[in-house]
C-alpha positions as CSV (number, residue, x, y, z in Angstrom):
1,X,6.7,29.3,18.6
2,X,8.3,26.0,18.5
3,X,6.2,24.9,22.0
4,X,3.0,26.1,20.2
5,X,3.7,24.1,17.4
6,X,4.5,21.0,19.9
7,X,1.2,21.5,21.1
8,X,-0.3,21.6,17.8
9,X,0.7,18.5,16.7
10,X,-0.1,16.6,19.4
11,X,-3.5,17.8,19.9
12,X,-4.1,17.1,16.3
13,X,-2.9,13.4,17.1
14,X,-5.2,13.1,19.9
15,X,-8.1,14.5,17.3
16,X,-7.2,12.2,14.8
17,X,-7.3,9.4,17.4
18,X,-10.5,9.9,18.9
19,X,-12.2,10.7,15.3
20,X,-10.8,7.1,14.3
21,X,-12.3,5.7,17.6
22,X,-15.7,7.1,17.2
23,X,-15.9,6.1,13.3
24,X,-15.5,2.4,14.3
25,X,-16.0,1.9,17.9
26,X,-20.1,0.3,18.4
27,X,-22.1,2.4,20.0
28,X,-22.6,0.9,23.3
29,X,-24.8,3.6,24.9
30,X,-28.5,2.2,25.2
31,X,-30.2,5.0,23.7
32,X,-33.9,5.1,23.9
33,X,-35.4,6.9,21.8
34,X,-33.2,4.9,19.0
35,X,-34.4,1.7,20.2
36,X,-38.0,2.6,20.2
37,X,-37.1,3.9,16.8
38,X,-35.8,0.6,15.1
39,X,-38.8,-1.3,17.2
40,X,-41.4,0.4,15.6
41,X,-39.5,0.1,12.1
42,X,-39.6,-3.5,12.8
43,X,-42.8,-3.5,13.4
44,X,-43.9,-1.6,10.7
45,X,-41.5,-2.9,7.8
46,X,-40.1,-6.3,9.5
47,X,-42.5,-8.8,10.6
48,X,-45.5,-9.3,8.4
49,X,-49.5,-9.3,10.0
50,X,-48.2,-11.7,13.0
51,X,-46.9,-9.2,15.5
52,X,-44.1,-10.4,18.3
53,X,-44.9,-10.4,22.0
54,X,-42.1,-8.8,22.5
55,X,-38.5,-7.2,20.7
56,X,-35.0,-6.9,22.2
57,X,-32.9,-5.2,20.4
58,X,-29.2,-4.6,21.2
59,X,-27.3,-1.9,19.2
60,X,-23.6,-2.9,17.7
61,X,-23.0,0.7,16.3
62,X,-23.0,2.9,13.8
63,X,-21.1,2.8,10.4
64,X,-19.5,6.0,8.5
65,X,-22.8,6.1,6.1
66,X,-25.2,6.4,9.5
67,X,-26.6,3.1,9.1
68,X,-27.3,1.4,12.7
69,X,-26.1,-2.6,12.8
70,X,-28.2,-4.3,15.6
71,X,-29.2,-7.8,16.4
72,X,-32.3,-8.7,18.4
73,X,-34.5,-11.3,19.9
74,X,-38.5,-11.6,20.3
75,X,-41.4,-14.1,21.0
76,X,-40.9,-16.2,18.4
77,X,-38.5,-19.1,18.6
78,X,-35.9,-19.3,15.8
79,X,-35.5,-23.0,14.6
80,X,-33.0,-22.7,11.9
81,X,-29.5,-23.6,12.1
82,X,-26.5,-20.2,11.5
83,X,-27.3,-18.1,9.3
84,X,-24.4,-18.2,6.7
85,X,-24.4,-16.4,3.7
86,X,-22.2,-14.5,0.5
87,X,-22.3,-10.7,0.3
88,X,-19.9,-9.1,-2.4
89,X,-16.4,-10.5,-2.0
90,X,-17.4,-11.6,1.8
91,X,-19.2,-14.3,3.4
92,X,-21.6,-13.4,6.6
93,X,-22.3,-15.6,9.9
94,X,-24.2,-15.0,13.2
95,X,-25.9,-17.1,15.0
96,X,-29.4,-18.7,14.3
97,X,-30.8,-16.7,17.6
98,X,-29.7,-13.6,16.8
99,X,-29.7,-12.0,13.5
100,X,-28.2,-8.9,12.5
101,X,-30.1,-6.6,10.4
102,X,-29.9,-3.0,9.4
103,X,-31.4,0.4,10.6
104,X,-31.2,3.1,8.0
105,X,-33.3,6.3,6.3
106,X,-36.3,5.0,9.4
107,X,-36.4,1.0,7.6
108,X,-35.1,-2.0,8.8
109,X,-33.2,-3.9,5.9
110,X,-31.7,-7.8,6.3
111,X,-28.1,-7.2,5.2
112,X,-29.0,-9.1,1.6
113,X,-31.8,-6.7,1.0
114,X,-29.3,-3.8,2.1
115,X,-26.7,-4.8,-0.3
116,X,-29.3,-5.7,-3.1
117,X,-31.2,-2.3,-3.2
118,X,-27.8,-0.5,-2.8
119,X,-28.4,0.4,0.6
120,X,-25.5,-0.3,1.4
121,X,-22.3,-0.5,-0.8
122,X,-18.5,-2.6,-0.8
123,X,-17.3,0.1,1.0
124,X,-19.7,-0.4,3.7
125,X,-19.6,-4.2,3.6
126,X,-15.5,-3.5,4.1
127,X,-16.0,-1.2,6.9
128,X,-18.7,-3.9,8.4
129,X,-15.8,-6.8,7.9
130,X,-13.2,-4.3,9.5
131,X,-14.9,-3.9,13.1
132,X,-18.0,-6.3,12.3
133,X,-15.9,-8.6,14.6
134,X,-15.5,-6.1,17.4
135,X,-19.1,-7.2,18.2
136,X,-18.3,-11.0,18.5
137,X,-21.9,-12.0,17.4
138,X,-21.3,-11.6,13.5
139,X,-18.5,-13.2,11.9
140,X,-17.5,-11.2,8.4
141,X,-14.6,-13.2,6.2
142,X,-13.6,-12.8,2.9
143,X,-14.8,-14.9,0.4
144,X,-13.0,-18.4,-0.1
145,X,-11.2,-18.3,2.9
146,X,-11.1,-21.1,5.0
147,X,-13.4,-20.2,8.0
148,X,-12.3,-23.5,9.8
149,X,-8.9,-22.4,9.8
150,X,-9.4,-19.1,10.8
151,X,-11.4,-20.3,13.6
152,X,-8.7,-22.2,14.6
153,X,-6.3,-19.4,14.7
154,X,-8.3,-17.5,17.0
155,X,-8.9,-20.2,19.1
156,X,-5.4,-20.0,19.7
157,X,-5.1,-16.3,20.0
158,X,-7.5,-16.2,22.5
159,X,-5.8,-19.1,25.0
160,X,-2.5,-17.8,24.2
161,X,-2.7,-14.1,24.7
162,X,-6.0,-13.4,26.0
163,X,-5.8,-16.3,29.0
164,X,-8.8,-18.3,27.3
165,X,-11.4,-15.1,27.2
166,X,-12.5,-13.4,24.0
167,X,-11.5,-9.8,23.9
168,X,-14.1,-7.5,22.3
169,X,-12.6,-7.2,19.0
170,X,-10.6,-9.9,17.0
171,X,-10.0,-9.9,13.2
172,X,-7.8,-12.8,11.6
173,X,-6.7,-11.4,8.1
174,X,-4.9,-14.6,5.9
175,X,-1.8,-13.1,4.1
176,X,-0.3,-16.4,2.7
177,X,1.7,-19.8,3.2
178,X,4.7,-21.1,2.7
179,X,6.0,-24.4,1.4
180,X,6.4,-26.1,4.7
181,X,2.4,-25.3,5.5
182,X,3.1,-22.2,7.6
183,X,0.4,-19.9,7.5
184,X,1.1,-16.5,7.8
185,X,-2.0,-13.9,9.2
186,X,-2.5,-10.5,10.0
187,X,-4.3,-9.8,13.5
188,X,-6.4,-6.8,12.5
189,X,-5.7,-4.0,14.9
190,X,-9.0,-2.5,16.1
191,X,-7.0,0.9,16.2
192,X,-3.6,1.1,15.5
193,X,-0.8,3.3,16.9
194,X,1.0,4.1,14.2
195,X,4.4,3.6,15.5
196,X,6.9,2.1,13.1
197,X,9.1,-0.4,14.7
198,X,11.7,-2.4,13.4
199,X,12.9,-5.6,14.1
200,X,16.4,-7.8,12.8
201,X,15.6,-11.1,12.2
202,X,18.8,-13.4,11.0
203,X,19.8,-11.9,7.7
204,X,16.4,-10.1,7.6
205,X,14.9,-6.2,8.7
206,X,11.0,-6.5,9.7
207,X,9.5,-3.1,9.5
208,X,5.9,-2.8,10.8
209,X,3.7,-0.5,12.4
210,X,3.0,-1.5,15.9
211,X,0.3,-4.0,16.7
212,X,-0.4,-4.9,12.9
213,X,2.5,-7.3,12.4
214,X,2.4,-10.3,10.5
215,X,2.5,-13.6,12.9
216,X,2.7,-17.2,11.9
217,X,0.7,-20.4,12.8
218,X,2.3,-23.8,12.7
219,X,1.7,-27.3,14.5
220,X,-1.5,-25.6,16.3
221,X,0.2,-22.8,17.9
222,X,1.1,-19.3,16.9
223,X,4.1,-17.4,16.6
224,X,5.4,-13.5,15.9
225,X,8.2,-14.3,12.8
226,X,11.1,-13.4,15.2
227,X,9.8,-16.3,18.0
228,X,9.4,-18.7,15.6
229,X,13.1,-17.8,14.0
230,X,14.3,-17.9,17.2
231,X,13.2,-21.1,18.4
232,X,13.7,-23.0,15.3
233,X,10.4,-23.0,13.9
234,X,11.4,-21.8,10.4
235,X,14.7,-21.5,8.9
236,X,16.3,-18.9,6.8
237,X,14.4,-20.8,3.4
238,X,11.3,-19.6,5.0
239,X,12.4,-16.2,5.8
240,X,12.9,-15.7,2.3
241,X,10.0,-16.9,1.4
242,X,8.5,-14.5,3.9
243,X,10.4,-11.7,2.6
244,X,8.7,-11.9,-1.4
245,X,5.5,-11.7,0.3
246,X,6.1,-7.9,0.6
247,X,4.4,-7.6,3.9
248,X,7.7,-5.2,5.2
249,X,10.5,-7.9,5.5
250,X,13.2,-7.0,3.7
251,X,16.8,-8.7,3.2
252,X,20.0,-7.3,4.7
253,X,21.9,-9.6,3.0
254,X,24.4,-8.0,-0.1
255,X,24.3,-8.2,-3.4
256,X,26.7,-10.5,-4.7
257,X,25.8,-10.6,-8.4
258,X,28.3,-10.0,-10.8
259,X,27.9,-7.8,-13.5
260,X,28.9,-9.4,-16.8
261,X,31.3,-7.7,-18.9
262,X,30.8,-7.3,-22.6
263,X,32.7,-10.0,-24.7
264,X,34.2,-9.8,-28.0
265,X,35.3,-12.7,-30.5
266,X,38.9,-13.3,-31.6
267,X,39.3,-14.6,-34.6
268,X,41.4,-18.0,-35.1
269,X,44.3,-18.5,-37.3
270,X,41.8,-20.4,-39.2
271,X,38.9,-18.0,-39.6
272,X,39.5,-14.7,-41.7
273,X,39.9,-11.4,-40.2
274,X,36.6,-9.8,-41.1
275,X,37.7,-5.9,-42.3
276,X,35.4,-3.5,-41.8
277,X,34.7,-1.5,-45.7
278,X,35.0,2.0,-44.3
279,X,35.4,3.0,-48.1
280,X,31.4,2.2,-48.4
281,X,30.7,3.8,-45.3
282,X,32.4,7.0,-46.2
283,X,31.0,7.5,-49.7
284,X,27.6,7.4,-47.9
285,X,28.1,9.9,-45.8
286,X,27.1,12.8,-47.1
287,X,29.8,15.6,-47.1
288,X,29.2,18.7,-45.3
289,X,29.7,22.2,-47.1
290,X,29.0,25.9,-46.5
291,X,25.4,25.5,-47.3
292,X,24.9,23.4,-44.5
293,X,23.0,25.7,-42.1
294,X,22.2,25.5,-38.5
295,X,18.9,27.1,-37.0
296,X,19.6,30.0,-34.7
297,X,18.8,27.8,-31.7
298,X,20.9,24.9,-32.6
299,X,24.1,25.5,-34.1
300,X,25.3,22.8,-36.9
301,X,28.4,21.1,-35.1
302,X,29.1,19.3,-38.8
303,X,30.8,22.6,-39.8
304,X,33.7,21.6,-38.0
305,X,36.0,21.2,-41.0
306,X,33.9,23.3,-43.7
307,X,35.2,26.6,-45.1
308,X,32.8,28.6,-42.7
309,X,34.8,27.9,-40.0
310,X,37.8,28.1,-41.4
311,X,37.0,31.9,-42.8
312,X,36.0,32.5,-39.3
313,X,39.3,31.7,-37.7
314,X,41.2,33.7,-40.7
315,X,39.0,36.9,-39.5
316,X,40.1,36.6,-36.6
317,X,44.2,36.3,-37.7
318,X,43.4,39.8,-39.9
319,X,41.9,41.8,-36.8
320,X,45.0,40.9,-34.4
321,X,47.2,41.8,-37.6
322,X,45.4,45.1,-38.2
323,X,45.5,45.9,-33.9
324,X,49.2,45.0,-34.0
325,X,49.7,47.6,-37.0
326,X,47.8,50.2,-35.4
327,X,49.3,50.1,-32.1
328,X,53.1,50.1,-34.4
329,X,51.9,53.3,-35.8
330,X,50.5,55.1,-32.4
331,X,54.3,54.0,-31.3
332,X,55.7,55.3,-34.1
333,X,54.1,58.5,-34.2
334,X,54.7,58.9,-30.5
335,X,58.7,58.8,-31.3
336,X,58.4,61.2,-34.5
337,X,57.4,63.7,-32.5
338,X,59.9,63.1,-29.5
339,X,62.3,63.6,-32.0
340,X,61.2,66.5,-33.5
């Protein structure tokens, strides 16, 4: 039982693994008869009475709603600079040559008329930011961020880890900066492990799930926390600073407050002794008697001192006084006729 169960779970893993794969990985297989598909749709919906020479199209893949992302290129020349544009909370790029547009329900939508007509949704313009990237044509950022900067960082992703090549998916998520102008990212796994790892850093625990940690840049270069910790980059001010972020670094340090004990005030030889009139207090208190009665559920503990209890306690004095007579006369009795 217990190797079946083994078994189990792991082939439920390696499900859930390859279901996650095929939701977000780009369909990279040239499939004809889709391609002839989103051709004629072009044709029919896309260009006006002028009709192109000729159409490329190259698919990226498929999103969770069955809507088909592709880019293309035809006989026309495109003249205009990159196409940069706000969508919900996120602003779109791709090159002037190449624009992405939409396959869906057997139209072809730009991504504005899409997301106007309700096409497609902010759920489907998050799942296009999550793995748009993954097709390194169309660029997908949140609004307001700074696109320079992220640019930057993966410039320097890319020379540092990647020996100067692109690799096929690369999403830069901003999660803050501190006060000495570090900036602190997340590097958007295309498909993470799962695997919780934890790390000590100086006075600090990082716990994070393998391949989604937080890393730093500063001075042009980037840096996993512990390396730059390590190497002097930031000190333990900044780890703190890290650690109210609440991205999974936590403090190992104690806690060295002090609770505060209640005080109370003494009175000088000068001030007067402040006497409490309990004789008030008591006259308000309204005295309990025998009429005072308790619901079945909830007995009246006020009856402490009232005659109730009091008669109760003298029953119980009469019955031991009437067992302790009876039990004189059985002996009694007994001995009579012994005698006799």
């Amino acid at each position: 039982m217990k190797k079946f169960l083994t078994a189990l779970i792991a082939f439920v893993m390696c499900f859930s693994v390859v279901t996650t794969a095929f939701a977000a990985t780009p369909d990279e297989t040239s499939d004809p008869d889709l391609i002839s598909d989103i051709k004629q749709a072009m044709l029919d919906t896309y260009y006006g009475d002028e009709k192109p020479d000729f159409i490329e199209v190259r698919i990226y893949g498929t999103a969770s709603d069955g809507g088909v992302y592709f880019d293309f290129m035809d006989s026309f020349a495109h003249w205009t600079d990159e196409v940069e544009f706000d969508l919900g909370n996120y602003t779109i790029s791709y090159p002037r040559d190449c624009p992405v547009l939409l396959y869906k329900n057997n139209k072809v939508y730009t991504l504005s008329d899409a997301y106007e007509t309700g096409v497609i949704d902010d759920d489907m313009l998050y799942e296009l930011y999550v793995w748009g990237n993954l097709w390194g044509k169309i660029d997908v950022t949140p609004k307001g961020e700074d696109r320079a900067l992220l640019s930057e960082i993966k410039r320097v992703i890319i020379n540092k880890y990647y020996n100067g090549k692109a690799p096929e998916y690369l999403n830069v998520e901003i999660v803050g900066s501190t006060s000495d102008k570090t900036v602190c990212f997340r590097n958007i796994p295309f498909m993470s492990l799962g695997v919780m790892i934890e790390q000590t850093i100086g006075d600090y625990t990082y716990y994070y799930n393998h391949g989604d940690d937080v890393m730093l840049y500063k001075n042009g270069n980037v840096y996993s926390i512990k390396e730059a910790y390590e190497s002097g980059v930031i000190d333990d001010s900044i780890l703190e600073e890290l650690s109210k972020m609440n991205f999974g670094l936590e403090s190992n340090k104690p806690n060295t407050t002090v609770p505060t004990e209640p005080t109370t005030t003494v009175a000088t030889v000068d001030e007067p002794v402040t006497v409490p009139d309990t004789t008030s207090a008591t006259s308000a208190t309204k005295p309990v008697s025998t009429s005072d009665t308790a619901t079945n559920d909830t007995p009246n503990n006020s009856q402490n001192n009232s005659g109730a209890v009091q008669t109760g306690q003298n029953s119980v004095a009469v019955i031991l006084l009437v067992a302790m007579l009876a039990g004189c006369a059985v002996i009694f009795a007994k001995r009579r006729n012994y005698f006799k």
